[in-house]
PyMOL CGO cylinders between C-alpha atoms (Angstrom):
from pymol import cmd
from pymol.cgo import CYLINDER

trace = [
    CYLINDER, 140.18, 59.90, 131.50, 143.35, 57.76, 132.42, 0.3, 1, 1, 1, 1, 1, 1,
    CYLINDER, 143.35, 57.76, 132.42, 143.23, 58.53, 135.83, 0.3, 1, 1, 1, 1, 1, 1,
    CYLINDER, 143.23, 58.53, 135.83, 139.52, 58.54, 136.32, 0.3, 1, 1, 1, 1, 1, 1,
    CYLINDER, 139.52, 58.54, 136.32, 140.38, 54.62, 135.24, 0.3, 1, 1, 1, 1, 1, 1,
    CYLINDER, 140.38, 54.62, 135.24, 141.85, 53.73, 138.31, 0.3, 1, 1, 1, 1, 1, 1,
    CYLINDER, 141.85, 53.73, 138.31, 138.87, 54.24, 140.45, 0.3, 1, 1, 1, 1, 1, 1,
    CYLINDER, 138.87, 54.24, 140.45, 136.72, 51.96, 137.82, 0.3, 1, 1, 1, 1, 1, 1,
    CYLINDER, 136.72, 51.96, 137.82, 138.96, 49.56, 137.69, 0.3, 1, 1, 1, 1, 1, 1,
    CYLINDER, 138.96, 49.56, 137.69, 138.85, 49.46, 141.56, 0.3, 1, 1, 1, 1, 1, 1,
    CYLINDER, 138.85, 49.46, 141.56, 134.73, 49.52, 141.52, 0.3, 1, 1, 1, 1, 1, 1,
    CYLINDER, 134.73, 49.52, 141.52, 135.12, 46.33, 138.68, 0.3, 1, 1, 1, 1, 1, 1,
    CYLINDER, 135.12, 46.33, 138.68, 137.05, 44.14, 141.58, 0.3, 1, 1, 1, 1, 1, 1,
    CYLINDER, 137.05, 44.14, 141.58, 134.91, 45.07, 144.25, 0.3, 1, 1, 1, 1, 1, 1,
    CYLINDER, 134.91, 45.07, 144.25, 131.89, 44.09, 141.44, 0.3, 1, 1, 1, 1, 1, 1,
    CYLINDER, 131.89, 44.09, 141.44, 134.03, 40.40, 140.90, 0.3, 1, 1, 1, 1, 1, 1,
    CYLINDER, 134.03, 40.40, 140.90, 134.32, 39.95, 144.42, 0.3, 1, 1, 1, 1, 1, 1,
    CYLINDER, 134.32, 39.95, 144.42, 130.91, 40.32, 145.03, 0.3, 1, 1, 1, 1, 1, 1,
    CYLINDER, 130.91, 40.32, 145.03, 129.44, 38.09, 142.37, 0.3, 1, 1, 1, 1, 1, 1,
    CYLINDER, 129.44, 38.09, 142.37, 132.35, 35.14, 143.67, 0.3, 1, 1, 1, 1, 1, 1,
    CYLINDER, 132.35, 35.14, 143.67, 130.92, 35.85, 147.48, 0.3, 1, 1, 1, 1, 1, 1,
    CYLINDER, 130.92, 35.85, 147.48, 134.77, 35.57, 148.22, 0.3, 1, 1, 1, 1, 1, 1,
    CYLINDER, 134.77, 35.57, 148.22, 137.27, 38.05, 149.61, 0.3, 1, 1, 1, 1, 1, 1,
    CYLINDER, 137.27, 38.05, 149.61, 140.55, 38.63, 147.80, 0.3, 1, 1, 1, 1, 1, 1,
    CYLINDER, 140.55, 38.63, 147.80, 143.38, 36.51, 149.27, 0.3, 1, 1, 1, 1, 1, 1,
    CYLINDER, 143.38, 36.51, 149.27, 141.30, 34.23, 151.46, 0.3, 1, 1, 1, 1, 1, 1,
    CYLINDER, 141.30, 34.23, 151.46, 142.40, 31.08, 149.23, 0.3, 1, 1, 1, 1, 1, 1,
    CYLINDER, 142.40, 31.08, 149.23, 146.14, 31.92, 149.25, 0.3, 1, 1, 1, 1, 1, 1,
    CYLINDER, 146.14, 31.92, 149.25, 146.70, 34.11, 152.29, 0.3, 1, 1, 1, 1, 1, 1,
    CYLINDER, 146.70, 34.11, 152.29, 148.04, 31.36, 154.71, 0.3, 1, 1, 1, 1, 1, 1,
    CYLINDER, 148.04, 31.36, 154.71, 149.60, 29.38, 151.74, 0.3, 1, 1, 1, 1, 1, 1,
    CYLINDER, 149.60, 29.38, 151.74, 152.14, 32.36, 150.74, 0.3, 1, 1, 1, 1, 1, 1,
    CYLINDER, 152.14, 32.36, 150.74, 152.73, 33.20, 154.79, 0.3, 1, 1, 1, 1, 1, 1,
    CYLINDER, 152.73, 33.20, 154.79, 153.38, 29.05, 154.59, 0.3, 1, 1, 1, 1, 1, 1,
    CYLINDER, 153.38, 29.05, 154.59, 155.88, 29.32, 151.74, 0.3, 1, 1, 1, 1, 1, 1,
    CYLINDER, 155.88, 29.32, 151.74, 157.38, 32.70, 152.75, 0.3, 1, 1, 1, 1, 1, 1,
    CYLINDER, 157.38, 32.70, 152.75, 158.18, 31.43, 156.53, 0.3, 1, 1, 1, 1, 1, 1,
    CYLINDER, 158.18, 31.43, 156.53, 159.50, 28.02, 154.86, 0.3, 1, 1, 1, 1, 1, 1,
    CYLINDER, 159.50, 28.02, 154.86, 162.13, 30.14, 152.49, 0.3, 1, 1, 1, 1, 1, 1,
    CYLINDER, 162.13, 30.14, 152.49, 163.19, 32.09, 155.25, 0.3, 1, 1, 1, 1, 1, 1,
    CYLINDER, 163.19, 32.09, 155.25, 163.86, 29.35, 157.46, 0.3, 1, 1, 1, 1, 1, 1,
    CYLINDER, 163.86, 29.35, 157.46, 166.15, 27.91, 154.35, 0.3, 1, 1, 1, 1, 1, 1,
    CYLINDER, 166.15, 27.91, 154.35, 167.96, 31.06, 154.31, 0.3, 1, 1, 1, 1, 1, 1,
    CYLINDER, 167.96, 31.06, 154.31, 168.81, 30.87, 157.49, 0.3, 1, 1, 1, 1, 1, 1,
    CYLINDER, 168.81, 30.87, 157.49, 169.91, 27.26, 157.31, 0.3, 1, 1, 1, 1, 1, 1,
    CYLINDER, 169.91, 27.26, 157.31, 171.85, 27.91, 154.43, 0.3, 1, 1, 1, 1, 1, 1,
    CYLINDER, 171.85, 27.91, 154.43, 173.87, 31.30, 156.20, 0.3, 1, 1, 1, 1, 1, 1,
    CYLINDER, 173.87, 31.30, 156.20, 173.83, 30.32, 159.55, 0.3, 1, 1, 1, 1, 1, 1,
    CYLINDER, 173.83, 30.32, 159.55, 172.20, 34.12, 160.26, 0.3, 1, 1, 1, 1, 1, 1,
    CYLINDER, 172.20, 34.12, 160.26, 169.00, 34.46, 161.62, 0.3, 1, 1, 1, 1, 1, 1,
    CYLINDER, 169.00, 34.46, 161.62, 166.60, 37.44, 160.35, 0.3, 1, 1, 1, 1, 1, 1,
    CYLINDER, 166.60, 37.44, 160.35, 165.06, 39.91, 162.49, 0.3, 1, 1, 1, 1, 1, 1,
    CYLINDER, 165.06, 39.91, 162.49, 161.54, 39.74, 164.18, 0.3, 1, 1, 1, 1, 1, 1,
    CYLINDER, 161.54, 39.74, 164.18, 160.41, 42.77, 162.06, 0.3, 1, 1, 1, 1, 1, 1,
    CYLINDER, 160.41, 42.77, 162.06, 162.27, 41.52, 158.80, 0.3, 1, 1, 1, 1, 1, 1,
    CYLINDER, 162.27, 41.52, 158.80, 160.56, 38.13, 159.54, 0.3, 1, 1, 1, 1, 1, 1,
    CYLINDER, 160.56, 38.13, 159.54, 157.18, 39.41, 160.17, 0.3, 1, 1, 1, 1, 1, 1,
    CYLINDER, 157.18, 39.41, 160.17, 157.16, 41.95, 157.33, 0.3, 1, 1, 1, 1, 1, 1,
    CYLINDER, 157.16, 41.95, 157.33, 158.81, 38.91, 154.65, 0.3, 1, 1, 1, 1, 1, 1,
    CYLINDER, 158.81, 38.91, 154.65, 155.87, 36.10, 155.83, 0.3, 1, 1, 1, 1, 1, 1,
    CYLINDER, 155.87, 36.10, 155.83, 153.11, 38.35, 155.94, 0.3, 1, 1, 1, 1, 1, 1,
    CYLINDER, 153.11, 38.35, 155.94, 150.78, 37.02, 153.14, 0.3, 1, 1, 1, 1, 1, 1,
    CYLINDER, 150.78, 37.02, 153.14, 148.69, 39.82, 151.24, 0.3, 1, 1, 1, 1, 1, 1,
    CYLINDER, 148.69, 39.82, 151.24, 145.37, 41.15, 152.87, 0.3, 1, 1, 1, 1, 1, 1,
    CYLINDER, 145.37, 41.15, 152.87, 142.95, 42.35, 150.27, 0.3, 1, 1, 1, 1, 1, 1,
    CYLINDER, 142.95, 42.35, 150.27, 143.95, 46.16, 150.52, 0.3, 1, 1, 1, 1, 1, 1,
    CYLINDER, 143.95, 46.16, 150.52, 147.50, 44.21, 149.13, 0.3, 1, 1, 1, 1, 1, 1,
    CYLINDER, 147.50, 44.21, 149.13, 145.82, 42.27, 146.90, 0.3, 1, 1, 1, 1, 1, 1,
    CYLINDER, 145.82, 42.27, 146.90, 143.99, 45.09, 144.86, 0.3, 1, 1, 1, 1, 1, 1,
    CYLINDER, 143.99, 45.09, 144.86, 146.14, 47.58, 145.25, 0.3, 1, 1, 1, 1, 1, 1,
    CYLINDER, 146.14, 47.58, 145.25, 148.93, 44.98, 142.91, 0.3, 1, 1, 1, 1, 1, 1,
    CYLINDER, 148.93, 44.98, 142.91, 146.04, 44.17, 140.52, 0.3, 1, 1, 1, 1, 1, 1,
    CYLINDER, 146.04, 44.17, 140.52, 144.96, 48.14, 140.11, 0.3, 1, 1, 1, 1, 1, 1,
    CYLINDER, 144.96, 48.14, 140.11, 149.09, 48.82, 139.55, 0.3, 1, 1, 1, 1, 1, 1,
    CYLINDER, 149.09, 48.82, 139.55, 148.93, 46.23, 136.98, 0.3, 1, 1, 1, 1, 1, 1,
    CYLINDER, 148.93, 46.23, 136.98, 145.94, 47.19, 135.04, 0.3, 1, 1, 1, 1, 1, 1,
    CYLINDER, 145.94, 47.19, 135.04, 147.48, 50.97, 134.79, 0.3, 1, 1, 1, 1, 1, 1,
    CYLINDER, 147.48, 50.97, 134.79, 150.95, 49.74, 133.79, 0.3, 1, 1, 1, 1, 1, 1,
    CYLINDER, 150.95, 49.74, 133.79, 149.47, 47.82, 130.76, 0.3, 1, 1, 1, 1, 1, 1,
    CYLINDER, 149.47, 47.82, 130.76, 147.06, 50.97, 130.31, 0.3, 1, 1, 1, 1, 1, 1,
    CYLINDER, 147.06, 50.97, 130.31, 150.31, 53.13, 130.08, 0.3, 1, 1, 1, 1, 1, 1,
    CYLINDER, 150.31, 53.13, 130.08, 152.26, 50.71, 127.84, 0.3, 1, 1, 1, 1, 1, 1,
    CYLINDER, 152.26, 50.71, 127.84, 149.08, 50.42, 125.40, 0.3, 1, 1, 1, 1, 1, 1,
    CYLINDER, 149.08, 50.42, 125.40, 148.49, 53.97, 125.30, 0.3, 1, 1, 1, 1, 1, 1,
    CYLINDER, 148.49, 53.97, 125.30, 152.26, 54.83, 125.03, 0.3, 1, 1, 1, 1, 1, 1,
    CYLINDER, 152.26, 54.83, 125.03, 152.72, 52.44, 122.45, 0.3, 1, 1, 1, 1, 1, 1,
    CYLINDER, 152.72, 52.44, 122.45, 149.55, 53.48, 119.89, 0.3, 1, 1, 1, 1, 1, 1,
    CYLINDER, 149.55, 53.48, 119.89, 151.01, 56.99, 120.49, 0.3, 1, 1, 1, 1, 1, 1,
    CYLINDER, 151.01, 56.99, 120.49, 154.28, 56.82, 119.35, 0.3, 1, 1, 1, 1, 1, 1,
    CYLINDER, 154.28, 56.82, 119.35, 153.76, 54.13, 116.78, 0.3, 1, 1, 1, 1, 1, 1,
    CYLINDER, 153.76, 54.13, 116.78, 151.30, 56.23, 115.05, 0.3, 1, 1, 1, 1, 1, 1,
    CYLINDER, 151.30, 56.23, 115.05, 152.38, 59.58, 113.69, 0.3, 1, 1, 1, 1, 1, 1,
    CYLINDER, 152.38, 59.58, 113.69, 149.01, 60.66, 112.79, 0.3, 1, 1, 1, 1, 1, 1,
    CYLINDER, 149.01, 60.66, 112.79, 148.16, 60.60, 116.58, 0.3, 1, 1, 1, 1, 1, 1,
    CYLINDER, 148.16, 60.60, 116.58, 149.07, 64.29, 118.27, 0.3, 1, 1, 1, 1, 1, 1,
    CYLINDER, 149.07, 64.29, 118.27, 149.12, 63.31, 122.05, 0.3, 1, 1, 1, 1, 1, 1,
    CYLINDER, 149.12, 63.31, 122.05, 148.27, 61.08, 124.66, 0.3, 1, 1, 1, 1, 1, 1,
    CYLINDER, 148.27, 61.08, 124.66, 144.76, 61.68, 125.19, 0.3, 1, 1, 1, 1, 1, 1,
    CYLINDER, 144.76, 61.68, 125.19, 143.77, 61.24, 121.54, 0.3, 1, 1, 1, 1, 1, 1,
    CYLINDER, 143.77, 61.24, 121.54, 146.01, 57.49, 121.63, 0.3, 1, 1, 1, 1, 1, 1,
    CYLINDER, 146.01, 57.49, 121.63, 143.89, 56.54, 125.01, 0.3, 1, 1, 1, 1, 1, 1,
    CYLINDER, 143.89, 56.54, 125.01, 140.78, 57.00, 122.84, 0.3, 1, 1, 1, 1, 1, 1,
    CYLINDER, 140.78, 57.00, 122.84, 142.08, 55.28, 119.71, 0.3, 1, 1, 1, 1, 1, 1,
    CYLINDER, 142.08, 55.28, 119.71, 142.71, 52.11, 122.75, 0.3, 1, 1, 1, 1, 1, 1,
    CYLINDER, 142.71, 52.11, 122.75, 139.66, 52.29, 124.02, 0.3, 1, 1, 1, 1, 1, 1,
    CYLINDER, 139.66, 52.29, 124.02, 137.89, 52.19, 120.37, 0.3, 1, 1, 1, 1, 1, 1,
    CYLINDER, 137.89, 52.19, 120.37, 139.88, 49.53, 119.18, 0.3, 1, 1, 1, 1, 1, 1,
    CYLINDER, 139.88, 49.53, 119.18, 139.01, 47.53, 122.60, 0.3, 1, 1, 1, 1, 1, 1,
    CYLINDER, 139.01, 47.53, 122.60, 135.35, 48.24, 121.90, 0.3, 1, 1, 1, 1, 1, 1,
    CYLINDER, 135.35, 48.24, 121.90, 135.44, 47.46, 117.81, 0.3, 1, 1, 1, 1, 1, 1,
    CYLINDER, 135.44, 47.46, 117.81, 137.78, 44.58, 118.82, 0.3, 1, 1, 1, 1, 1, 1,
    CYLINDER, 137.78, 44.58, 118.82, 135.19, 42.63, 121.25, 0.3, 1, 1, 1, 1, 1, 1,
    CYLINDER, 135.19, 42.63, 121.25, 132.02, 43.74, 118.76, 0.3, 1, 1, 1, 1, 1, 1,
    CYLINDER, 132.02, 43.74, 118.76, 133.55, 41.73, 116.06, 0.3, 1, 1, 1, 1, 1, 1,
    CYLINDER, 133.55, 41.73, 116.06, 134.48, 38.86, 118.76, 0.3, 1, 1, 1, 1, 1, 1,
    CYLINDER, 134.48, 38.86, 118.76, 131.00, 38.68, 119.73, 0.3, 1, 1, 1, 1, 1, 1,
    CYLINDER, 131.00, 38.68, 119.73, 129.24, 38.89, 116.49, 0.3, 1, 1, 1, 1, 1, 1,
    CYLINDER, 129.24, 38.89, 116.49, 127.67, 42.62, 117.02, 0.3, 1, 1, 1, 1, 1, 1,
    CYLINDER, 127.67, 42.62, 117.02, 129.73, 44.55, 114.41, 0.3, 1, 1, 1, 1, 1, 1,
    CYLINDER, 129.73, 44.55, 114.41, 131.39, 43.43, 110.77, 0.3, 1, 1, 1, 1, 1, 1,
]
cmd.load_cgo(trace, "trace")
């Protein structure tokens, strides 16, 4: 179930990108390759060294989509892995990991019902 996640959570940003009409990292791309080149160039003010060509292309290279959802799928499953980690061993009654990652996803479920009016 966990790590069928992954892949949906990948399909949901691929669904957000499509309803925005906008690619991930087109409004930041050349703004963090901006700020990266400018910090670098400080550095090297600062030490007197100079930093590679391939150190200086890999440090200003701003994130291409693949980047981009790749650090937002790593995120999701972190906090997926905390949550279900957390319900697990906070809860005696609950025997394993699978049976927290259902008591998450329930809760998640009863918790935006009530939000939204559906369920008392």
């Amino acid at each position: 179930m966990y790590l069928n996640a992954g892949g949906v959570t990948v399909s949901y940003f691929e669904w957000l990108k499509n309803l925005s009409h906008v690619r991930y990292g087109r409004m930041e791309k050349r703004f963090q390759e901006n700020l990266h080149g400018k910090i670098l160039e400080e550095m090297e003010n600062l030490t007197g060294k100079t930093v590679s060509e391939d150190d200086r292309r890999f440090i200003k290279h701003g994130p291409d989509e693949v980047d981009l959802v790749n650090s937002g799928l790593e995120e999701t499953m972190i906090n997926a892995t905390r949550q279900i980690m957390e319900e697990w061993k906070g809860n005696p009654l609950i025997p394993d990991m699978r049976t927290a990652a259902y008591v998450v996803a329930i809760n998640k479920v009863a918790s935006t019902y009530a939000q939204l009016g559906i369920f008392p």
